[in-house]
N, C-alpha and C positions, 0 to 999 in steps of 0.2 A: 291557637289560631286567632288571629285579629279579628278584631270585631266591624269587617270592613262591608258586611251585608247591607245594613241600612243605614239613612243618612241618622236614624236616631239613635245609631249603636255606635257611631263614629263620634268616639268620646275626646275630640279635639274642638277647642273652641265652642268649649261651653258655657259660654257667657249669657246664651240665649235661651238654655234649655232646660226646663225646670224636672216636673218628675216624669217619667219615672228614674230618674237620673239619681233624685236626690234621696230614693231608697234602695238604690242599689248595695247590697252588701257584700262583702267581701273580708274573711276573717285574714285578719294581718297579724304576722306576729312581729310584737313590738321588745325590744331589748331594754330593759332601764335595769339599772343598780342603784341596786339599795340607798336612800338617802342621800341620793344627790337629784337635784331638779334642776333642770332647767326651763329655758322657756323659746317662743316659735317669735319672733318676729317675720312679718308682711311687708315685699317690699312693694313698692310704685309699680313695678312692672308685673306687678304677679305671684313672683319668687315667695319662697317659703325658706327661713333662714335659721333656724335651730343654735342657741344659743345657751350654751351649756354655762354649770356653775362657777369655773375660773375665765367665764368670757369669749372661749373658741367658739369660732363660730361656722356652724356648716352647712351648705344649702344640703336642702332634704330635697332627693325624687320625688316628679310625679307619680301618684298611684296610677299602675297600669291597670284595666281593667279586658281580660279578654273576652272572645264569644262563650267561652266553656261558664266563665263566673257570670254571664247574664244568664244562660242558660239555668245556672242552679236558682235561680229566683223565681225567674221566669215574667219580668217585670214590664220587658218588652218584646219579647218572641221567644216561643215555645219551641222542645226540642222540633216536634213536630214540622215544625216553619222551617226548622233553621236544616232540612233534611229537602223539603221542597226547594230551599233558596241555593244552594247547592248545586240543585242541577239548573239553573238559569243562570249561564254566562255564555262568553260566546265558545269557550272550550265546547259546549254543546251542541251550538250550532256548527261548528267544526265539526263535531261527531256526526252528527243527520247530513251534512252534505258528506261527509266522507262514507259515509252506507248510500247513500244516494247514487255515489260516484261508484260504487262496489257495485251495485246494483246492474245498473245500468252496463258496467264493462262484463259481468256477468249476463247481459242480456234478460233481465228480469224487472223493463220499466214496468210493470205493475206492483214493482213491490217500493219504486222509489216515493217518497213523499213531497208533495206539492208546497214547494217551502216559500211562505210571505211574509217580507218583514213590512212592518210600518212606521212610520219617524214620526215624531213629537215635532211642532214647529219651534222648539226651547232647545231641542238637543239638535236637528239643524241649525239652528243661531250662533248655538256654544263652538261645533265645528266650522264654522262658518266665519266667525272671531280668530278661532286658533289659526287657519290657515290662509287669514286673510282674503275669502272670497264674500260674492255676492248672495243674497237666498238664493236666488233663484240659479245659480253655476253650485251652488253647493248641492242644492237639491238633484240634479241633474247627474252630477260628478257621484254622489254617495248610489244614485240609483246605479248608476255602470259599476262602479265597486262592488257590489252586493252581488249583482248579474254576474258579472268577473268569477265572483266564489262559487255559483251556482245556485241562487235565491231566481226563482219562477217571476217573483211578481213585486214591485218596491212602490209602498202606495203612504200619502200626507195622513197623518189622525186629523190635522184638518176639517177635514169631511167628517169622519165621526162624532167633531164637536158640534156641527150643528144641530146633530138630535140631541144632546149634551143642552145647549144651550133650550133649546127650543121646551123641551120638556124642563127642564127648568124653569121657566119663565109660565106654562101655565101650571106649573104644582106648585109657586107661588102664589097663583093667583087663586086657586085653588082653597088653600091654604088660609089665607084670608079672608076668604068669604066665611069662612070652616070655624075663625077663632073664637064668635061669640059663643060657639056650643062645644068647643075643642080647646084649653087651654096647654097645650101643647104642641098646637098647627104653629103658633106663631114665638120665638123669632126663626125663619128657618135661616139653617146652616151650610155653608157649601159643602159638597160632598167627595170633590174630585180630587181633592190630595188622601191620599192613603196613611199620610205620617200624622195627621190629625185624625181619620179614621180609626186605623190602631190606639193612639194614646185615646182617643172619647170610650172606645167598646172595652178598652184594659183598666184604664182609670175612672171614669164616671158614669161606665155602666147605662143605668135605666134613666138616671136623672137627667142625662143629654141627648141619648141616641132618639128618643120620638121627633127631638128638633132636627133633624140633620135631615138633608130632601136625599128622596132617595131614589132622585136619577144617577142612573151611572156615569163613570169618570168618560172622558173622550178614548183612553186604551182598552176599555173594556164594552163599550159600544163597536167601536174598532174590531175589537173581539168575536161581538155576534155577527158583523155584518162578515170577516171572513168566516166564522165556521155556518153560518147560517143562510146567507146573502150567496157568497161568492160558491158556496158548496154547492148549494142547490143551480147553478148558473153553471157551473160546469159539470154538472152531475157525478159531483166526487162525495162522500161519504166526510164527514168532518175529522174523524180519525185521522183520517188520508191525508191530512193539510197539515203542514207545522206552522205554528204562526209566532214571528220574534218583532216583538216590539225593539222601540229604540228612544228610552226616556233619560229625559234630566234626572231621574230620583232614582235609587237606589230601592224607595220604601215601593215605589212599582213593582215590585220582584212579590213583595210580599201581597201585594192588592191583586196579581194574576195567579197566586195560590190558592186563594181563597175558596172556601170549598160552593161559593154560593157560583162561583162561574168556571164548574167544573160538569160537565153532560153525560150521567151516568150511564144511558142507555149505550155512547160511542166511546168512553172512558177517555175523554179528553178536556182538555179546557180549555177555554174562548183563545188566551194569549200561554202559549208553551213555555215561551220563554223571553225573558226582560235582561236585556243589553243598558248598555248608558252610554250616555256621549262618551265619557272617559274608556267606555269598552271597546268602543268603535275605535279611538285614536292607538289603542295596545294592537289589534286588528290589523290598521294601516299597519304598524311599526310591523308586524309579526310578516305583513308579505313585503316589505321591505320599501314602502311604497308613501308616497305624499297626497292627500287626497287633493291636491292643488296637480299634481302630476297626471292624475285622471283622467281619461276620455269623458265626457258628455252622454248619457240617452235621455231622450225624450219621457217627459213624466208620463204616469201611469192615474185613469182614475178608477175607481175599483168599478164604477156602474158602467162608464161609454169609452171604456178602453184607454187609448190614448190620450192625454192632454196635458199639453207644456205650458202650464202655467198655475204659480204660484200665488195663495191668497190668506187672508186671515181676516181676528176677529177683534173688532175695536174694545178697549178696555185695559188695557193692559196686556204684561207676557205671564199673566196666569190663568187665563184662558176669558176674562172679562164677565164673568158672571154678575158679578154687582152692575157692572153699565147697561148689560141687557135685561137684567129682570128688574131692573129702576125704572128704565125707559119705556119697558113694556106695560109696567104696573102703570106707570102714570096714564097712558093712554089707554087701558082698558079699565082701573078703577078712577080715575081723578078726571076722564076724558079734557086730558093735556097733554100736547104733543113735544116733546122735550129734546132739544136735539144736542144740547150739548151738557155736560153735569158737572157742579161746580161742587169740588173734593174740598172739604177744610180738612188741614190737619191735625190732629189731638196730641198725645204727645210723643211722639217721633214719624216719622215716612212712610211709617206700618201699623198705624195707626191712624184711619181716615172717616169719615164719616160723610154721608151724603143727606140733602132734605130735600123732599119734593114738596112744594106747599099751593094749595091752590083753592081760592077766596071761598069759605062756605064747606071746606070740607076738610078733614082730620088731617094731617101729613102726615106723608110717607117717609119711612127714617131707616137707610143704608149703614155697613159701614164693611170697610174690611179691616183685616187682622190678621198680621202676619208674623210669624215666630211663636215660640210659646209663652215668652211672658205676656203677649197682649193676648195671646188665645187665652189663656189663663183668665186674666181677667173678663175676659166676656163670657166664661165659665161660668166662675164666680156671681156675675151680676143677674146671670141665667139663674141660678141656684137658689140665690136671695130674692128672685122675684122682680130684679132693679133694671132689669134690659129693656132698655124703652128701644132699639131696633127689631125691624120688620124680614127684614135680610141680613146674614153678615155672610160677607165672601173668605172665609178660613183659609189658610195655607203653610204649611209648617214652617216653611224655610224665612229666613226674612229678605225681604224684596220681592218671596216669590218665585213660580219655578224655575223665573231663566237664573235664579241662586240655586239649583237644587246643587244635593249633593254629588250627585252623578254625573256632573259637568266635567269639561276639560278644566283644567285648573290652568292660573297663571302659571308664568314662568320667567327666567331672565330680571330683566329691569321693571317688568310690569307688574303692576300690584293688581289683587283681587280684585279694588275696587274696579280699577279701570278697563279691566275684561268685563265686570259685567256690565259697564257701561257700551263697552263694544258689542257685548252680546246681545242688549237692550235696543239699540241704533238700530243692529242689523235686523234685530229680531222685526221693530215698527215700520221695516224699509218697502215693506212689501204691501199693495191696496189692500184692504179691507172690503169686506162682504157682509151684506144684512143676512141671518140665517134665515129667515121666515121669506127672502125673496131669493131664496138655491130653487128654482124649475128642479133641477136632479133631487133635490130634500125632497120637495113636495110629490114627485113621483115616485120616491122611493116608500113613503110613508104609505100610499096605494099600494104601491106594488110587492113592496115586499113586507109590507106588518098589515095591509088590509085594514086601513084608515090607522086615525090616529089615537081611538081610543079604546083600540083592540083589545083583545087581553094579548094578543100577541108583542103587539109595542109597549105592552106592560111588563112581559116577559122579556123582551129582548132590551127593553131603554130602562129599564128601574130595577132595585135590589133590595135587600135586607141586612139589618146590621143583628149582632148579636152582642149579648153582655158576657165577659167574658172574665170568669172568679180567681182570683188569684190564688195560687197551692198556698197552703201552708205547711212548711215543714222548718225545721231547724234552724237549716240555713237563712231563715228570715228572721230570726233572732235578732235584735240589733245591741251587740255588744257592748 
């Protein structure tokens, strides 16, 4: 079986991606006779070209690696995971509306489940490029699609990001005040990509997880507010509800597994099940249909019902966490009002740093980091002590999520790069929203967490990470 679960297990183009990759093992048997040597020449393109002792010369295969050989290591998902990841496709959601529809033609809607998916604004983008629409027609057209199969209720994570953002920016600030007596409050880490979550709790354990903030990602706020929010509003029991996300990443699959947002008492969890943009386009294909050929509904918002209209968050297409907890720290530590921030770059597009500097008082030092060689190195610099940032906005993929790996892929004449240049366009085409000025945020943080510094909004907006040991058995032997 392919190792097609996470974007960190999809061992194509790996030029980006360090370990646990580069202890994966795999016993190979190798053929040589007796007294003859040869040798491997590297070509420009990559190739590997095996060059024996009278001078033939043969390209040698890629080593393949499947999900069964990561499994025996267990270096980046455990059998456990990889039994949870299984049942998150949309084969599943297939299955819940097809019991839904049995249900129902049986005349037993108490036993149907109340099915809600939610889109990522990165995997609207991605389909959105593919099929050459606008956000806002795509956002529209995907909700009739859904409704079409028999999905109840089709709602933007969007809105989830604001508590995302918002608690962010005071466990920052939080954070900071904290560092003279806490030498592990500061630098904090973004927390919302999952592919950087797995590799920190598999690979570095205790020495990084205290840095990493631990507000939840925008799918798993998402998360509480359907089984927690939207249950209690219709007075359905959380079980009752199936909830299917719709992400750019793959490693989504494994961050809605997770056992920390799983509710024992109802035996469910926050997000059932994790689609990708690319599952949604297999979907289209499967009912034989364009989602350019789609009818239109009116959007949905989870708190006042109806509302056709589309929004987002300045900073970027990874959900803008450095431009908000920058701009926010200035103004409540540096009382400087900062409206626009000017990025240098270090060395490459994924590698950026920010300074906030203001006459008479320490400056503030951002940076983000995206892929794993640079994650690597602010690791590293964490490790040795040598991190002079305050913030760093982490994210596995490079570019970021509207690169995740769960995206629609190029096709035809077009290259990678220039999807996700179209994915990027479309993605910034839509106005921008301050989250600490959403009227619906600020009422919702009342209403349904009971201010904002509950233990309930601590329960519902924040998490825990775990260290997580590696087996040792045989198979880690390295040959």
């Amino acid at each position: 079986m392919a190792a097609h679960f996470s974007g960190v297990l999809q061992l194509t183009d790996l030029d980006d991606f360090i370990t646990p990759s580069q202890e994966c093992i795999k016993p190979v048997k190798i053929d040589r006779t007796a007294g003859k040597v040869g040798k491997i020449r590297v070509e420009d393109d990559g190739r590997y070209i095996e060059i024996s002792k009278d001078g033939k010369e043969t390209p040698l295969e890629k080593a393949k690696i499947t999900l069964n050989d990561c499994l025996a290591c267990s270096g980046c998902i455990t059998s456990a995971e990889s039994v949870l990841i299984s049942q998150q496709s949309q084969d599943e959601l297939y299955r819940v509306l097809g019991e839904n529809s049995a249900h129902a033609q049986a005349g037993e809607p108490d036993k149907e489940k109340l099915v809600v998916v939610s889109i990522a604004p990165q995997a609207r983008a991605s389909l959105a490029a593919k099929f050459k629409l606008s956000t806002e027609c795509a956002a529209r057209k995907l909700t009739a699609f859904f409704k079409r199969l028999g999905v109840h209720h089709v709602y933007d994570t969007t809105f989830a990001r604001n508590f995302s953002l918002i608690e962010s920016c005071h466990e920052f600030v939080r954070r900071f005040k904290a560092a003279e007596t806490n030498k592990t409050s500061l630098p904090m880490l973004a927390s919302a990509c999952p592919g950087w979550i797995c590799y920190a709790e598999k690979t570095h354990g205790s020495y990084i997880l205290p840095y990493i903030s631990t507000t939840k990602s925008p799918q798993q706020i998402m998360g509480s507010l359907v089984k927690d929010f939207l249950a209690q509003r219709l007075g359905r029991s959380p079980d009752s509800i199936y909830h299917v996300s719709v992400m750019p990443c793959y490693d989504k699959k494994l961050e809605a597994s997770r056992s920390d947002f799983y509710n024992d008492v109802y035996q469910t969890r926050d997000v059932d099940c994790v689609i990708t943009s690319g599952e949604v386009e297999k979907m289209l294909e499967k009912e034989g249909t364009s989602l350019s050929d789609v009818d239109e509904q009116p959007l949905e918002s989870i708190v006042s019902g109806t509302e056709d209209q589309v929004y987002n968050h300045s900073g970027g297409g990874s959900g803008g966490y450095l431009e908000h907890i920058a701009k926010f720290a200035a103004s409540v530590l540096l009382d400087a009002e900062v409206e626009e921030l000017t990025y240098k770059i270090l060395r490459n597009q994924d590698f950026q740093e920010v300074t906030i500097e203001k006459q008479g008082k320490p400056p503030l030092r951002f940076a983000l980091a995206y892929g794993f060689r640079n994650i690597q190195n602010i690791v590293q610099r964490i490790k040795r002590g040598k991190c002079t940032y305050h913030f760093v906005e982490i994210m596995a993929c490079p570019a970021g999520c509207n690169n995740g790996g769960g995206q629609v892929r190029a096709e035809g004449d077009e290259s990678q790069k220039d999807r996700l240049r179209s994915v990027e366009k479309i993605y910034r085409s839509v106005p921008v929203v301050n989250p600490f000025q959403q009227q619906q945020v600020e009422q919702m943080y009342s209403l349904w967490l009971g201010g904002r510094d509950s233990k309930k909004a601590q329960e519902m907006l924040h998490t825990k990470y775990h260290e997580i040991e590696k087996s040792t058995s045989v198979l880690n032997i390295k040959w």
